[in-house]
C-alpha positions, -999 to +999 in steps of 0.1 A: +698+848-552+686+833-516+652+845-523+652+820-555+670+790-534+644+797-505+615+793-530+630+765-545+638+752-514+603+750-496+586+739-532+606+711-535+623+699-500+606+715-469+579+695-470+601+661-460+622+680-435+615+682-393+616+721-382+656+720-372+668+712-405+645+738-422+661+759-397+696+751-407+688+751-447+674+786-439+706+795-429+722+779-458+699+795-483+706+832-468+744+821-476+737+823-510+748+858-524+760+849-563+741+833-588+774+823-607+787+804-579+758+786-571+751+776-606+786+762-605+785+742-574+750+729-586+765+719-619+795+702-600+774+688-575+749+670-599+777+660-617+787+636-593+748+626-574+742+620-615+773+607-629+770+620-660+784+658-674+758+680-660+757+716-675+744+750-670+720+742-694+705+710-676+704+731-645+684+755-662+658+731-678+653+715-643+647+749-631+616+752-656+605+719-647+600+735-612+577+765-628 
């Protein structure tokens, strides 16, 4: 699972971070061991940033948009 997060991470968000905060979302992305839990704390989390009922399936159709 980190390996996906890492990709996603430097796709989408490394390029508008400075080198310490890539340093500390490295860390964060090498803390990611289950995909279950992180598709429910992404669900949860977009929940609220979006304020609408984000689901599983949402997460996964912005996942495609990625690709």
């Amino acid at each position: 699972m980190s390996k996906i997060a890492q990709a996603a991470y430097t796709f989408g968000l490394a390029p508008h971070h400075g080198f310490m905060l890539k340093k500390v979302a490295g860390v964060a992305m090498n803390a990611i061991k289950r995909r279950d839990k992180f598709i429910a704390g992404l669900v949860e989390e977009q929940s609220k940033v979006q304020g609408i009922k984000y689901n599983e399936e949402m997460a996964y159709a912005d996942f495609t948009e990625l690709h």
